[in-house]
NUVEXBA-10747 format. One line per 5 residues: number of its first residue (from 1); their letters; for each residue x, y, z of N, C-alpha, C, O. Coordinates in steps of 0.2 Angstrom, whole numbers, plus 5000, padded with zeros to 4 digits. Layout:
! NUVEXBA-10747
NUM = a = X/Y/Z/X/Y/Z/X/Y/Z/X/Y/Z  ...
! end
This chain:
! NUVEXBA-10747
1 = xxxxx = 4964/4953/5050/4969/4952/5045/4975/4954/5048/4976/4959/5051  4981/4949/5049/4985/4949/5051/4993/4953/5047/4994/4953/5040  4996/4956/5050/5001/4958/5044/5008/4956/5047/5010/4955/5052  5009/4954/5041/5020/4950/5042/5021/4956/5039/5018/4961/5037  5029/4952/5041/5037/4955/5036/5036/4950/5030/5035/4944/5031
6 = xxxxx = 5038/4953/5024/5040/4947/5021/5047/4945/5020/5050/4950/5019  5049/4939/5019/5053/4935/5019/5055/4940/5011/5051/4942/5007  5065/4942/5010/5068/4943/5006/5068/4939/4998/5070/4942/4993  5068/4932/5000/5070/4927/4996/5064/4928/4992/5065/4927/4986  5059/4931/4994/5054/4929/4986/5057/4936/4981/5057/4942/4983
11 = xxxxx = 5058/4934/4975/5057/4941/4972/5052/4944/4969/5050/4942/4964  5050/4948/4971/5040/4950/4970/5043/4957/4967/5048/4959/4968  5038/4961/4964/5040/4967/4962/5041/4971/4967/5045/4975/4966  5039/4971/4972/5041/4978/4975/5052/4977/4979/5056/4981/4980  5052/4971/4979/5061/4973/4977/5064/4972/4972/5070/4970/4973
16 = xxxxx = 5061/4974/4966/5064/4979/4961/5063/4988/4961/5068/4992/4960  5055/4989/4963/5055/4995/4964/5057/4996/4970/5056/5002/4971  5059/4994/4976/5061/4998/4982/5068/5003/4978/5069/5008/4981  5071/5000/4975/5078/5005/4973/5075/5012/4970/5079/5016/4970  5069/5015/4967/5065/5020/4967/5061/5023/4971/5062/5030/4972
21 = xxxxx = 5057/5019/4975/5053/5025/4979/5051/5017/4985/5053/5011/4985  5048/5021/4989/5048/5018/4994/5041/5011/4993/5037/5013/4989  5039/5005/4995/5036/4999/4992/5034/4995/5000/5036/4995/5006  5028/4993/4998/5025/4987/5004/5020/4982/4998/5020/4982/4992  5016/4980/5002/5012/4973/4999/5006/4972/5004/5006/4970/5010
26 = xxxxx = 5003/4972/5000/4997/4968/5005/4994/4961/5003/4991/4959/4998  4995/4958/5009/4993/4949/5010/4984/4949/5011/4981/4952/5015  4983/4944/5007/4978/4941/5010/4979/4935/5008/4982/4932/5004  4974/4931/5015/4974/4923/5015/4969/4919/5008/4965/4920/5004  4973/4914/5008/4971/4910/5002/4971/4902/5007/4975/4900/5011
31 = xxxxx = 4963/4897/5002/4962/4894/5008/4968/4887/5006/4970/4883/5001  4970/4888/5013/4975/4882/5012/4982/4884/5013/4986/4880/5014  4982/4890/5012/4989/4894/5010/4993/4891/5003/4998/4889/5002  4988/4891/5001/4990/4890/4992/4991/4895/4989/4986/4898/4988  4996/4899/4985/4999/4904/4982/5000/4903/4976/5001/4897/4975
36 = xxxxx = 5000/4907/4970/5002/4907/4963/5003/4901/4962/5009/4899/4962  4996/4895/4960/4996/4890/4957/4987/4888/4956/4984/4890/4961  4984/4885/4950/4979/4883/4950/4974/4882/4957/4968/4884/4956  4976/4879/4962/4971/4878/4967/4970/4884/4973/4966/4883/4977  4975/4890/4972/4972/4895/4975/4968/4896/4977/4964/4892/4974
41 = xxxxx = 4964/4900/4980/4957/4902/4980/4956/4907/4987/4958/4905/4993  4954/4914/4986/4954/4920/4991/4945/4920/4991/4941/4920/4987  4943/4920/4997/4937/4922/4998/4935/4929/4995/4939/4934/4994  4929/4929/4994/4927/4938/4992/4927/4941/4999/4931/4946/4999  4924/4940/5002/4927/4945/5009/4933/4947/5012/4933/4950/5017
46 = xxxxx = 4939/4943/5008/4947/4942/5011/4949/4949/5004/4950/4954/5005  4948/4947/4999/4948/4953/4996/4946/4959/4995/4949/4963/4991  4939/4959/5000/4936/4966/5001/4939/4970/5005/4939/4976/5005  4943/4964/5010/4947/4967/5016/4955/4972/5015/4957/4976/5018  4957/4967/5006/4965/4968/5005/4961/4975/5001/4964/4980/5002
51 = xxxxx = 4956/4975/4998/4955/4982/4992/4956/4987/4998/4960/4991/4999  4948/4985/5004/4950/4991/5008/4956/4995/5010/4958/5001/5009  4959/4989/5013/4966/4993/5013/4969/4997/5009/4969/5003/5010  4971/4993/5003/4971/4997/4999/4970/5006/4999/4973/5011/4999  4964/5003/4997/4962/5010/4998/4963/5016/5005/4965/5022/5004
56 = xxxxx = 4961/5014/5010/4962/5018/5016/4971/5021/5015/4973/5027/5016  4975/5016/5014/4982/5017/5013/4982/5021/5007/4986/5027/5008  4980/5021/5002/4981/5027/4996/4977/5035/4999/4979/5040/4997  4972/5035/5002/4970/5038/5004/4974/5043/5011/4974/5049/5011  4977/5038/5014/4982/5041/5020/4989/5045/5014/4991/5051/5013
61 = xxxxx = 4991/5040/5012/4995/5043/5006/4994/5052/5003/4998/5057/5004  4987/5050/5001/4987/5057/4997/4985/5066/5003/4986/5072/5003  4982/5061/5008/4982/5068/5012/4989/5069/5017/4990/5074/5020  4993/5064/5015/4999/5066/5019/5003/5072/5014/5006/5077/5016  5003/5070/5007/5005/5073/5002/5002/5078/5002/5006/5083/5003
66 = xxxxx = 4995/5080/5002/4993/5087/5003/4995/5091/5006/4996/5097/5004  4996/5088/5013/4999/5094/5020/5001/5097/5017/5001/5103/5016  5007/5089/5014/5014/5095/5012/5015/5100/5009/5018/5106/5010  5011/5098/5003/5010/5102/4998/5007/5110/5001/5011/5115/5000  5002/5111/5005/5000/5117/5007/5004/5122/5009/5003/5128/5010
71 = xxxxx = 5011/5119/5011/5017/5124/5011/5021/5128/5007/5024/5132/5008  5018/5124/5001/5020/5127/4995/5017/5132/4991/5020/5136/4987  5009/5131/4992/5005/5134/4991/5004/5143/4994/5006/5144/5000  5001/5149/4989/5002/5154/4991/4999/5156/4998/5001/5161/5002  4993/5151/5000/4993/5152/5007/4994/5148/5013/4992/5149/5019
76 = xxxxx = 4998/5143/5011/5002/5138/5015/5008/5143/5018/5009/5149/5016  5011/5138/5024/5015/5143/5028/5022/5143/5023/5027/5144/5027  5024/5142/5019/5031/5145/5016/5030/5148/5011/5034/5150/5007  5024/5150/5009/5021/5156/5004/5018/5163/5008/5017/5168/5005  5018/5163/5015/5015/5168/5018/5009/5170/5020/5006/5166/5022
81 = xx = 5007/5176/5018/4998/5178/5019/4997/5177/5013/4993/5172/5013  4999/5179/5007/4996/5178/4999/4997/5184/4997/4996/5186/4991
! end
């Protein structure tokens, strides 16, 4: 599965919420390259691929979030021994 930039011009939700917090999108192919219209159509296996993502990405997400967090924590390093 390949990954673009996308193009500014469309307005999709995530440039509304980029003015909040930080935003991406994941592509999957549609046969034909047909997009939001009736004749669409995404294979199951193209979408099992965009969920995994997904997921591995929310996952990278919250363990990066943890580290941080452990610093916070009474025995992360900016709480000391405990």
């Amino acid at each position: 599965m390949a990954i673009a930039a996308s193009s500014p011009a469309p307005a999709m939700t995530p440039s509304y919420m980029a003015a909040i917090c930080p935003t991406g999108m994941i592509f999957v192919p549609s046969r034909a390259g047909r997009s939001h219209c009736e004749e669409e159509f995404t294979a199951l296996d193209d979408i099992e691929h965009g969920a995994n993502t997904l997921l591995l990405t929310c996952t990278k997400l919250a363990e990066a979030q943890n580290v941080g967090m452990q610093d916070l924590t009474p025995g992360g390093a900016a709480g000391g021994a405990g």
